[in-house]
C-alpha positions in Angstrom: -40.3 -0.1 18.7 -38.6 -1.0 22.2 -35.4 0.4 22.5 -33.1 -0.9 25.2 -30.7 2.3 26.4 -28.5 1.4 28.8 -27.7 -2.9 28.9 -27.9 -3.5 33.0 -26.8 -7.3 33.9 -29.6 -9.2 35.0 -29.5 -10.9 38.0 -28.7 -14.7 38.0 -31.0 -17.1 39.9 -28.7 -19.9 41.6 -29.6 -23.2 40.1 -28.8 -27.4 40.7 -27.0 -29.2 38.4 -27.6 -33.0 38.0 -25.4 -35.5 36.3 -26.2 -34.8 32.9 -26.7 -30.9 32.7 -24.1 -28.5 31.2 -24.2 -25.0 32.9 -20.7 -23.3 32.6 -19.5 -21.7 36.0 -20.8 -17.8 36.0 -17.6 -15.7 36.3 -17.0 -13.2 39.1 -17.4 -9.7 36.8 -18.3 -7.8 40.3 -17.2 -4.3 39.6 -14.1 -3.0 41.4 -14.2 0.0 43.5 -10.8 0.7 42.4 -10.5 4.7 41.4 -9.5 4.4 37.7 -7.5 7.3 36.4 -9.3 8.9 33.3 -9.2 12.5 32.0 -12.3 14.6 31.9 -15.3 13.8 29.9 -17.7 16.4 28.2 -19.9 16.1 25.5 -20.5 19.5 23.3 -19.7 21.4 26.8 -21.4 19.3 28.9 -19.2 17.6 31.5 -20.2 13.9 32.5 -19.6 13.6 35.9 -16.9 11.2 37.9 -19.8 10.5 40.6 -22.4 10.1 37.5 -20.1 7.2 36.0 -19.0 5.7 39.1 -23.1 4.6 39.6 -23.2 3.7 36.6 -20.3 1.2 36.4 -22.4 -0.9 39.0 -24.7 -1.8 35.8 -21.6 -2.9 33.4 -19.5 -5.6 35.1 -16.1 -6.3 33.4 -12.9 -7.9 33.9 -11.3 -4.7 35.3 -12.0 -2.0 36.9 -10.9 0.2 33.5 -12.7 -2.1 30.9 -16.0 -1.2 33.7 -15.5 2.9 33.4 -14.6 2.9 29.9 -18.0 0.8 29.3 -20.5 3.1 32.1 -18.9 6.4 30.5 -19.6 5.4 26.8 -23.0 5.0 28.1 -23.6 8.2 29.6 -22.2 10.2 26.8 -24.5 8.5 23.7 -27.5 8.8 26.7 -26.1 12.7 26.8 -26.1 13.1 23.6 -29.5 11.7 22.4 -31.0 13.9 25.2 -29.0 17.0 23.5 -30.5 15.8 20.3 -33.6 15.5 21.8 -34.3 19.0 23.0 -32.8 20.5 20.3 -35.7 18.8 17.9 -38.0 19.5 21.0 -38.8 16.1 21.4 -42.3 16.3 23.8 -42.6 12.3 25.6 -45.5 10.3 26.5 -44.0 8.5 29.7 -44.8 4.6 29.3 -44.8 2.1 31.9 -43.8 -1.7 31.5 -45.9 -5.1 32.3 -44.9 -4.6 35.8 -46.0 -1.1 36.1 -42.6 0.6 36.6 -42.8 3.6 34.6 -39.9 4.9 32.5 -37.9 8.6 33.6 -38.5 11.9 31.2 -35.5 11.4 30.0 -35.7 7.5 28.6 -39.2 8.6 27.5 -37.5 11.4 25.2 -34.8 8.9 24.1 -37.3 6.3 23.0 -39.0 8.7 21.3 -36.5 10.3 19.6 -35.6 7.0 18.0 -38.3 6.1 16.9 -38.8 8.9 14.9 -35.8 9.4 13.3 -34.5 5.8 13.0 -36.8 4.9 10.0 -36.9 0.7 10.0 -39.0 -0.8 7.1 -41.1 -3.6 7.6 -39.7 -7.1 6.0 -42.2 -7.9 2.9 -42.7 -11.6 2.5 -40.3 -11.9 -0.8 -37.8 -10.4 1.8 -39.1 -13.4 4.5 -39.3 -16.1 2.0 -36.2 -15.3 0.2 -34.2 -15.4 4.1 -35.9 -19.1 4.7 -35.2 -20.5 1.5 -31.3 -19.7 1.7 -31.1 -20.4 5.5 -33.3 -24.3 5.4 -30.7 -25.6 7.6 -32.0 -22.9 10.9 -35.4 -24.5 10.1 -35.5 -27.8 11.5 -36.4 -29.5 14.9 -33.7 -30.8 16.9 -33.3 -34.4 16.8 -34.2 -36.7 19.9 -32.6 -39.5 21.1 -34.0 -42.1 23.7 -31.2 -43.6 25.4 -29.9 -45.4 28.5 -26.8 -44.7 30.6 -24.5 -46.3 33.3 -22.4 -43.6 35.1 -19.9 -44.7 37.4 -19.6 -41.8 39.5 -15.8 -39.7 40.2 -14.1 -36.6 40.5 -11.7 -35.5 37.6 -9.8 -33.7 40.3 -9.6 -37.6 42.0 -7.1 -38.9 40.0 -7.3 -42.4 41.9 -10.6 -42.3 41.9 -11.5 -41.3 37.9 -9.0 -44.1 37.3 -10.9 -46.9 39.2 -14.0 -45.5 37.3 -12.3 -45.8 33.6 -11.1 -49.7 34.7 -14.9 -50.3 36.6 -16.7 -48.9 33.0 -14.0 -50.8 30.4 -15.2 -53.8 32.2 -18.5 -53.0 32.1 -18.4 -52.7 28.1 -16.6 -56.1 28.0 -19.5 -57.9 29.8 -22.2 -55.8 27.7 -20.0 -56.4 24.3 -21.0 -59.9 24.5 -24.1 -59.9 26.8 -26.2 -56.8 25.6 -29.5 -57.6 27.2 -27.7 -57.2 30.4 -27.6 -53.5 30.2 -30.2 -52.5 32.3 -29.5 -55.1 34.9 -26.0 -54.1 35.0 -27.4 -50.6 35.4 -29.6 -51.2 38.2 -26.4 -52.5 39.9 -23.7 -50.9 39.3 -24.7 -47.1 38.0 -23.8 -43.9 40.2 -27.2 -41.7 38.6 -30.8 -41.8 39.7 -31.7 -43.6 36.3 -30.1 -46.5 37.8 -33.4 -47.4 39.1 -35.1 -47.6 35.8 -32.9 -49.5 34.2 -30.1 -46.1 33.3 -32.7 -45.0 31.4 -32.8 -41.3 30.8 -36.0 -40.8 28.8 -36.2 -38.8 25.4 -33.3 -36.1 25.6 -32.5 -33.4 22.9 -29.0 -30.7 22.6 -28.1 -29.0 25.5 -29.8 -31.8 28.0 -26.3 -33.4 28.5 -22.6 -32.6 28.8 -21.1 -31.9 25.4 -18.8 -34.9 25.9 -22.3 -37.3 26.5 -24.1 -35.7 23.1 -21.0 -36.0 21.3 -20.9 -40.0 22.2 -25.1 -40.2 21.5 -25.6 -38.1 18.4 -22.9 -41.2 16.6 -24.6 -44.0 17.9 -27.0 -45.9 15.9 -30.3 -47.5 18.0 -28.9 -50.2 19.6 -25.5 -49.4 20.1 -23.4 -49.2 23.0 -20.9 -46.5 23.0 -17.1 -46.9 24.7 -16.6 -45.4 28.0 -17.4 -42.1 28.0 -15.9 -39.6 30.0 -17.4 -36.2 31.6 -17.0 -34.2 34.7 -19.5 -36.4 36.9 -17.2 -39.6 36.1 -17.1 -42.2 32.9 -20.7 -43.7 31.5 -21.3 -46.1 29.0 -24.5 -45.0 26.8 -27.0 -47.0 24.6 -28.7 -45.4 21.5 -32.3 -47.2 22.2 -34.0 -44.8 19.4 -32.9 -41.6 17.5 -35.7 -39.2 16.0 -34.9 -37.3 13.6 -35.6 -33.6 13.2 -37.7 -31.9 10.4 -37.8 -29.2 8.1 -40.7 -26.5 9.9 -42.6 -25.4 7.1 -42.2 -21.5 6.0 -45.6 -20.5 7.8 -44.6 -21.7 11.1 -41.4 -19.8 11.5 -42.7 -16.9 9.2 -43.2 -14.2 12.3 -40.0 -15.4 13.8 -37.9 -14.3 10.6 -39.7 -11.2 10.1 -39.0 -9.9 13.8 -35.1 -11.0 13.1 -35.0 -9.2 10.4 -36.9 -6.2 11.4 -34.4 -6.3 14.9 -31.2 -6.7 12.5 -32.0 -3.8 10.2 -33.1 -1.8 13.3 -29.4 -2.6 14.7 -27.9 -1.1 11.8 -30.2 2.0 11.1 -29.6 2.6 15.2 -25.7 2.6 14.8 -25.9 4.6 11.5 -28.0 7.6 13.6 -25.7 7.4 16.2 -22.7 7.4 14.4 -24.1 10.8 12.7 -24.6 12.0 15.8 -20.9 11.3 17.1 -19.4 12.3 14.1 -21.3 15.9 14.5 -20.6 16.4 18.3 -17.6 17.5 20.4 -16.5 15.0 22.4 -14.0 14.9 24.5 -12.4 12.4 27.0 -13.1 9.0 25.3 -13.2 7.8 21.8 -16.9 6.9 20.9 -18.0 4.3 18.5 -21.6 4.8 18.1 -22.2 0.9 16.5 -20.5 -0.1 20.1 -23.1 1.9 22.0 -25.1 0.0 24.6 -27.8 1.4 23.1 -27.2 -0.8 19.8 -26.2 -3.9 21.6 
């Protein structure tokens, strides 16, 4: 059983955005230096150090500099007090490494261990399985795809002047195609702002999540061969054209069998993890900060 014990952000890769990606803007959660006032912290007599929380608050970025320390201190008391548990049950630790060779400390080897021997977490038996795909069909199925085509004429919601010029450019656009629809992809040779404008506007087979909400929205109501209204997203207004929708389809109970059972297996591991701990925190002295043991990183 892997067992994640402390939750340290991953590091974002920069990456491009075209015309019809949607990739929400990545917050600024950079830590605070900011000395945040907070009274001593000890677990059954064992203090957690200010220096000891201020590194870790590096590894729980937040929205202030008290959310951060409140987070990194939880943290190191549930880490002390598995480690307490730990050597009072004499836990002895093989110390594993990870694909890429880094090898894990004493001390997470002896957490690991501990939990997985005294978090018991059956195995899901395929009634269990088959019962959770029969009442969930719906998760089941393959997302539909839709070939379609696409004039974007190109502005700046921020460009008032300009995002109106687009709107009046595209409504006139959808008045020459409502009564001439084979000039689509000659009128988006001509006049479209995107790459596709080349081919015709045409953007291939695309599935959810390829496009702004606002596009998907517009294609998932169109029926092949329809032209939509003037639709309007952050790279300017586009007018779309259902060429052919493919529907999705059940998976069959074999194909997704493995997937279920490790969902399962992960959700009642979440719950047996957050019942031991809150045994734990229920038993210990604590002192400093109120613990929730189901809030614990190491349950997240």
């Amino acid at each position: 059983m892997t067992v994640l014990i402390i939750n340290h952000a991953a590091k974002r890769k920069p990456s491009s955005e075209h015309p019809h990606d949607h990739r929400p803007a990545t917050p600024d959660t950079k830590p605070s230096r900011e000395r945040v006032a907070m009274p001593p912290v000890t677990v059954n007599g064992v203090t957690i150090s200010r220096k000891a929380i201020a590194a870790e608050v590096q590894n729980f970025p937040a929205r202030n500099p008290g959310e951060g320390w409140r987070a990194a201190t939880r943290a190191l008391v549930i880490r002390e007090l598995l480690l307490q548990e730990a050597r009072r049950l004499n836990i002895c630790a093989e110390q594993k490494a990870d694909a890429d060779g880094r090898r894990e400390t004493e001390e997470d080897a002896q957490v690991r261990t501990l939990i997985e021997r005294e978090v018991r977490i059956p195995e899901a038996d395929d009634e269990t399985v088959r019962r959770f795909y029969n009442n969930n069909l719906r998760r089941f199925v393959t997302p539909s795809l839709y070939e379609a085509d696409h004039i974007l004429i190109g502005a700046r919601r921020d460009d008032n002047e300009a995002f109106m010029a687009a709107r009046e450019r595209a409504s006139s656009l959808r008045t020459t195609l409502a009564s001439a629809p084979e000039r689509f992809a000659a009128l988006a040779r001509d006049c479209s702002d995107c790459p596709s404008a080349s081919i015709g506007g045409s953007l291939g087979q695309i599935g959810p999540g390829d496009t702004t909400p606002e596009f998907e929205a517009a294609l998932i109501e169109l029926a092949p061969g329809d032209i939509s209204a003037p639709v309007e997203t952050r790279y300017g207004v586009h007018l779309i054209r259902l060429m052919r929708r493919i529907d999705g389809c059940q998976l069959p109970f074999e194909a997704v069998r493995e997937r279920i059972a490790s969902y399962l297996v992960e959700h009642v591991q979440r719950q047996a993890t957050a019942q031991y701990l809150s045994l734990l925190v229920g038993q210990a002295d604590i002192s400093g900060i109120a613990i929730d043991g189901s809030s614990s990183p190491l349950v997240q």
